[in-house]
C-alpha positions in Angstrom: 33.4 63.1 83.8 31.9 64.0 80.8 33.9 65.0 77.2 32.1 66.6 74.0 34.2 66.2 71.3 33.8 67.6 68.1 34.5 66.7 63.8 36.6 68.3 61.6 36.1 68.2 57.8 35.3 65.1 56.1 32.2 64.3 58.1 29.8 66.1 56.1 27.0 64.3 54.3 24.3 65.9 52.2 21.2 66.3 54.9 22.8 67.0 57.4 21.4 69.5 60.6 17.9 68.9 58.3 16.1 67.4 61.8 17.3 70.1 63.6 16.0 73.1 61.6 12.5 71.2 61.1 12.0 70.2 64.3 13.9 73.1 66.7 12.7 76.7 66.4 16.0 78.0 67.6 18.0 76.4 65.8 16.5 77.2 62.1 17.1 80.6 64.0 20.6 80.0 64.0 20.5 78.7 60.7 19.2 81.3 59.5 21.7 83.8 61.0 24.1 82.2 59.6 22.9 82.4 55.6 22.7 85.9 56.2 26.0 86.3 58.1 27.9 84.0 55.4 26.1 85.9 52.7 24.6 82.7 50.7 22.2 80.0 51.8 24.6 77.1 53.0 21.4 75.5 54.4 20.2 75.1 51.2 23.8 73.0 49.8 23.5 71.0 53.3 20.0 69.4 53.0 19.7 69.4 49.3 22.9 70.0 47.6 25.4 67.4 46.3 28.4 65.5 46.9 30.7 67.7 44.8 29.0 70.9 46.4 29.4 70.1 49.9 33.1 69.2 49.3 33.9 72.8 48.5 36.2 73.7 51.4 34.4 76.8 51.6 31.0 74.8 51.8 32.4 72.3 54.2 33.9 73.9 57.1 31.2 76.0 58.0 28.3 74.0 56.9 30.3 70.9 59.9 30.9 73.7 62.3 27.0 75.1 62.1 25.7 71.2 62.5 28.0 70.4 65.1 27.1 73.6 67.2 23.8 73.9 66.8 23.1 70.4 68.0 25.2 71.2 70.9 22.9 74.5 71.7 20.1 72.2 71.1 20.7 69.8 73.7 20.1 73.3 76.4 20.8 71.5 79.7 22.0 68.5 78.2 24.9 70.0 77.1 27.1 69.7 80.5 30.9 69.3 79.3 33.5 68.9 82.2 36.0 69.1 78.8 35.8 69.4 75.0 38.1 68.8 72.3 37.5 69.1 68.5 39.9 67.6 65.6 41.2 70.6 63.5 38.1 72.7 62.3 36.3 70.4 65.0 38.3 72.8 67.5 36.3 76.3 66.3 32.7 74.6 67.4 34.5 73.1 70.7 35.3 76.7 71.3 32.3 78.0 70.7 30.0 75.6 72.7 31.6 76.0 75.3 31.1 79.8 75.2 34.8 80.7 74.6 33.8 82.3 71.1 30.1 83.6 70.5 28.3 82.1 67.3 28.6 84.6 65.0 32.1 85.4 66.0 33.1 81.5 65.5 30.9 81.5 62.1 32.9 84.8 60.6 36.0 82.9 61.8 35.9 79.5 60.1 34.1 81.1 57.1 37.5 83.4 56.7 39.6 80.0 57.8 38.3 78.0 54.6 38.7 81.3 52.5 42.0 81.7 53.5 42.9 77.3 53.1 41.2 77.2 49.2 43.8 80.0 48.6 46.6 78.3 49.9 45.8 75.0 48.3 45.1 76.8 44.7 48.7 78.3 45.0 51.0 75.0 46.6 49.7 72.1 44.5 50.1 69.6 48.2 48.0 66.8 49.4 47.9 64.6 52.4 48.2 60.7 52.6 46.8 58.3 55.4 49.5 55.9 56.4 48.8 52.6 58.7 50.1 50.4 60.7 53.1 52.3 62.0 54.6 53.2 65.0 54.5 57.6 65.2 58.3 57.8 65.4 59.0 55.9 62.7 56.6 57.5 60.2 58.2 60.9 62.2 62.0 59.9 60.8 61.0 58.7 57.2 58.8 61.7 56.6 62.3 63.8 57.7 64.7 61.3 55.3 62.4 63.1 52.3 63.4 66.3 50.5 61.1 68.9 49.8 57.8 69.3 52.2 56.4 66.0 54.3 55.5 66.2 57.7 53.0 64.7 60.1 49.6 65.9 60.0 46.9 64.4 62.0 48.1 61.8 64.8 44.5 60.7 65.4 45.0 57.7 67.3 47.7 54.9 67.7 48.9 53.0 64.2 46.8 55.8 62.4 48.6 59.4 61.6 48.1 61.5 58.4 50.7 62.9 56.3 51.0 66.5 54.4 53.1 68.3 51.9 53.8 68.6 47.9 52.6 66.2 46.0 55.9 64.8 45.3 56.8 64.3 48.5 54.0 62.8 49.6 54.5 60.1 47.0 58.2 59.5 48.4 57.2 59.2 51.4 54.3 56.7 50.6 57.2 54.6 48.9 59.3 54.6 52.0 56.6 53.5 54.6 55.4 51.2 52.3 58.9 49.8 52.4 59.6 49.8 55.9 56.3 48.0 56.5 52.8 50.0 57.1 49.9 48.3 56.1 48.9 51.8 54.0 50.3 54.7 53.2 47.5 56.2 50.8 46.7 59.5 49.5 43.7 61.2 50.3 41.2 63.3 48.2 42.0 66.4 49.7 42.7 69.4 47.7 46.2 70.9 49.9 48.3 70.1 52.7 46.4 71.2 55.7 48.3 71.5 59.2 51.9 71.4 57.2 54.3 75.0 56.7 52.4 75.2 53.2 49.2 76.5 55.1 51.4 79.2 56.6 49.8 82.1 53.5 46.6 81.1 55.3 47.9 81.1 58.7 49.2 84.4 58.6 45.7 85.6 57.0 43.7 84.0 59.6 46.2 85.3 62.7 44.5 88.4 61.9 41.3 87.6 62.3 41.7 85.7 65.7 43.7 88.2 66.9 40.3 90.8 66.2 38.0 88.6 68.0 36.5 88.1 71.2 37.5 85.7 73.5 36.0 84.8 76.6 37.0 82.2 79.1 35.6 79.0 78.2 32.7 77.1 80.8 35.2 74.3 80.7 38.9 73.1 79.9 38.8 73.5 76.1 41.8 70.4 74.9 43.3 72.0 72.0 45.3 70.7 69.2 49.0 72.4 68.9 49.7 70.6 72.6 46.7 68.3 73.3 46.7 69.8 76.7 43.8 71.4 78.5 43.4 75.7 78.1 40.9 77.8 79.8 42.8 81.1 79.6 41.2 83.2 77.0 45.0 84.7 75.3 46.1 81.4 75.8 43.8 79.8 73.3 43.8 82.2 71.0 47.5 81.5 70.6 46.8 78.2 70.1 44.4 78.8 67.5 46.5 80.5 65.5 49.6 78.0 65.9 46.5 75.5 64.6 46.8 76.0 61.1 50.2 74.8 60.7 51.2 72.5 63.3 49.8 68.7 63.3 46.3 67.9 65.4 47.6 65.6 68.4 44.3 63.9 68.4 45.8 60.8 70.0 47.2 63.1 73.0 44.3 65.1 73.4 42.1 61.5 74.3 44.9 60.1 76.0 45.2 63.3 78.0 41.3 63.4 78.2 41.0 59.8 79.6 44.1 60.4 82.3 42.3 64.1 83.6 39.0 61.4 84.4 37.0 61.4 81.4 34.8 58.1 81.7 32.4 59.2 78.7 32.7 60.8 75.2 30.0 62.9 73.5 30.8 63.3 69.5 28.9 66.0 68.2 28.0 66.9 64.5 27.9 65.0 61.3 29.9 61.0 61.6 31.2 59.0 64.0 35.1 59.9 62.8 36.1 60.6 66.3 33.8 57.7 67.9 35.9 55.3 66.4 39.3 56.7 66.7 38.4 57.2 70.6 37.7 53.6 70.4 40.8 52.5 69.7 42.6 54.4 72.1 40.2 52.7 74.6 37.7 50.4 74.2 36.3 50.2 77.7 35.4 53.8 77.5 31.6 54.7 76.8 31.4 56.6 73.6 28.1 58.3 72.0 27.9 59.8 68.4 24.8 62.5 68.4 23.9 63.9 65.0 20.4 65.2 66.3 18.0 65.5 69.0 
């Protein structure tokens, strides 16, 4: 069985989705569509901006969602999920490829999702931190022995989970697993605590918008974050969706629960190979591709 999985921010690289809208009439349609729809030319900051421009989260989450989608209604008949899964924003474009969501509904979406994130982050000072080479429980317990905001984040796969909250806390917290023995416990360059109770400003902000759109059901089992469990019902997901922006991503479920439903190969669509790896290491007998074009 066959699983598409899809990025989430911090993939992007300056060029990317260039192949596609040289070389694929439709998709430098769709490309197109969405400069209009976003109301500035994004394609312009993806093949020929810079580092610091394509790091605006405003910049970044679409600009990942329109490379990773269009390159999956590129491939036409080569596009044949039996699942999909994405990590955090990674979820929107799993969604819409598999025809849960239509393109310019999923577009409108993120665009108002990294809207809504930049204006959390500019008003909670927060940050997440990468910590390594502990078990989940244990980085679970010391992130609750802190005061103030810390909680898990991203559990992307075993030994690896991602931290988020204030600033402060995060550097207690880095202390403490650093004590009690992970190999790292890092901060990253991120500018807020995304998938923690400071996004709830933007959650509540974004609920409204999901609640508005149009959902279909999806062609396959769409594996979603809150749970890492398989939805197809259309009120399901968007409940889901909405729990997204504030609950942790249970990457490390999702492919475990991925692998035990029969998936015997992984299809990572969009910019990096993020998800490539992290599948990896939950299974390394498992054959995984990383498609950035055609």
């Amino acid at each position: 069985m066959k699983a598409f999985v899809f990025p989430g921010q911090g993939a992007q690289f300056v060029g990317m989705g260039k192949d596609l809208y040289d070389d694929v009439p439709r998709a430098k349609e769709l490309f197109e569509l969405a400069n209009r729809i976003l109301g500035f030319r994004i394609t312009d900051i993806m093949f020929e901006g810079t580092d610091e421009q394509l790091k605006q989260t405003d910049v970044t989450q679409p600009a990942i969602f329109l490379h990773s989608v269009i390159l999956a209604k590129s491939l036409g008949d080569g596009f044949d999920p039996d699942m999909t899964a994405g990590h955090s924003l990674g979820e929107f474009s799993a969604l819409v490829a598999s025809g849960a969501l239509s393109f310019e509904d999923g577009l409108r979406l993120v665009a108002k999702r990294a809207g809504a994130m930049q204006k959390a982050c500019e008003a909670n000072p927060s940050t997440m931190a990468a910590v390594l080479g502990l078990e989940d429980g244990q980085v679970e317990k010391i992130c609750a022995s802190v005061d103030g905001v810390v909680v898990p984040a991203n559990y992307n796969c075993p030994g690896q989970l991602v931290i988020s909250g204030s600033n402060e806390s995060i550097d207690q917290a880095c202390a403490k697993l650093l004590e009690a023995g992970a190999k790292r416990a890092l901060r990253l360059n991120v500018g807020g605590a995304f998938h923690s109770p400071l996004m709830e400003p933007a959650r509540r902000e974004l609920a409204q918008a999901i609640e508005a759109a149009p959902f279909s059901s999806p062609v396959c089992p769409v594996y979603q974050n809150v749970d890492g469990k398989p939805y197809t019902d259309p009120a399901k997901i968007k409940e889901n969706l909405i729990l997204q922006l504030t609950a942790p991503v249970r990457w490390t479920q999702i492919v475990r629960n991925m692998l035990a439903d029969g998936a015997t190969e992984f299809v990572e669509l969009g910019p990096g190979a993020v998800l490539a790896g992290l599948i990896k290491k939950a299974d390394r007998s498992v054959a995984v591709t990383s498609m950035q074009s055609l």
